[in-house]
C-alpha positions as CSV (number, residue, x, y, z in Angstrom):
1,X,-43.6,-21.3,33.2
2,X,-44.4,-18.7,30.2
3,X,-47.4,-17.4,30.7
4,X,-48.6,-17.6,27.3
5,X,-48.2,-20.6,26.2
6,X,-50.8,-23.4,27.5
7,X,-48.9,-26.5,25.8
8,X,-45.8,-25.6,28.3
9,X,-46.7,-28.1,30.8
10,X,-48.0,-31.2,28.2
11,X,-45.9,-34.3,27.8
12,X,-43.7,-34.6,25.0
13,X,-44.4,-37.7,22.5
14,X,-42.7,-38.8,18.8
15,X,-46.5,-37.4,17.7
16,X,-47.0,-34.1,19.2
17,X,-46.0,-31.5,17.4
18,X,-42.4,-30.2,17.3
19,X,-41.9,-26.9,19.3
20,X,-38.6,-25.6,17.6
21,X,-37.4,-25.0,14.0
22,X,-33.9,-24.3,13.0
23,X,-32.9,-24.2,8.9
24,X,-30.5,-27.1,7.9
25,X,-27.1,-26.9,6.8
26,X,-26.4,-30.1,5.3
27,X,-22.6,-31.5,6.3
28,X,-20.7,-34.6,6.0
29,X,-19.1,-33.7,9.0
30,X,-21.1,-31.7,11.2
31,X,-24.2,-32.8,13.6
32,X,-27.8,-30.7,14.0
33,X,-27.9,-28.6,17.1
34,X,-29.6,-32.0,18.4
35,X,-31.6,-35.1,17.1
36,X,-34.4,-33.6,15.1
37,X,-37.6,-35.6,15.8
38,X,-38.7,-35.0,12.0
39,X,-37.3,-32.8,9.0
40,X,-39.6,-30.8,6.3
41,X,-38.6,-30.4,3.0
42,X,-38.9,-27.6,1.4
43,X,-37.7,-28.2,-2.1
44,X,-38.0,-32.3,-3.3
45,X,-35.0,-34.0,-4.1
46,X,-33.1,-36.9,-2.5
47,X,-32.7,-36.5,1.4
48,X,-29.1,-37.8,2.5
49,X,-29.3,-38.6,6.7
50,X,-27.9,-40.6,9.4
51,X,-30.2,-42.1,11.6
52,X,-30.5,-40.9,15.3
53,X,-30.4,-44.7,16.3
54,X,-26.8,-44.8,14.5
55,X,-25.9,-47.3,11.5
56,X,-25.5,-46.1,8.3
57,X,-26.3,-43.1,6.6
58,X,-29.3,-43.4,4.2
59,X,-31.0,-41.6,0.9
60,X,-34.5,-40.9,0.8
61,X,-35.0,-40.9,-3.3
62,X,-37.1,-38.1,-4.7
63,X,-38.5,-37.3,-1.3
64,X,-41.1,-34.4,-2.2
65,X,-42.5,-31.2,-0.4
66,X,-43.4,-32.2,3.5
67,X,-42.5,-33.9,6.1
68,X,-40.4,-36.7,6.7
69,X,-40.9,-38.5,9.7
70,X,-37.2,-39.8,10.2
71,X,-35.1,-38.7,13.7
72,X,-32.0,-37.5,12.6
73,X,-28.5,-36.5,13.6
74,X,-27.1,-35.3,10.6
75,X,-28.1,-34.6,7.1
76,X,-25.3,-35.0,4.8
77,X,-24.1,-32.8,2.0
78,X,-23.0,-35.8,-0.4
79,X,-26.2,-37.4,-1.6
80,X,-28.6,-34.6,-0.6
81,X,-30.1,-32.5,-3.5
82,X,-33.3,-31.3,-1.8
83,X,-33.5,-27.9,-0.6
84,X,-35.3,-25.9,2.0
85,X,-34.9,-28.2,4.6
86,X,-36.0,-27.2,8.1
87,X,-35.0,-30.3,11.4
88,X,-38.0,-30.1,13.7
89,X,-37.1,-30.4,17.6
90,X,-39.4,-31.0,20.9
């Protein structure tokens, strides 16, 4: 248990807040690291994913600066013209 950090032991929930960053790569072909609970955006445009809970990928249209509460598996390179995008993991 880290020493410094008094959230170590609290449960995880879709609501708490994410405790790893990574910068997104968008790819038709390749998964995040894992499902991202959330994605910020850091530049608007349209926000190409697939949907952790599989089916067909979606856009989000002229999705601007912040959050967007979706869990994800991929965010894809065809359809995505946002930028800046960071997948927030638990």
């Amino acid at each position: 248990m880290p020493i410094n950090d008094p959230y170590y032991a609290h449960a995880v929930s879709p609501s708490s807040p994410a405790r790893r960053a990574e910068a997104v790569t968008p790819s038709d072909t390749v998964d995040l690291s894992a499902v991202a609970k959330s994605l910020y955006v850091g530049g608007p445009g349209d926000v190409r994913v697939q949907p952790a809970g599989g089916g067909a990928a979606v856009t989000l249209a002229a999705h601007p600066i912040g959050y967007l509460p979706v869990q994800v598996s991929r965010v894809l390179a065809t359809g995505t013209t946002a930028t800046n995008i960071v997948a927030l993991f638990d």
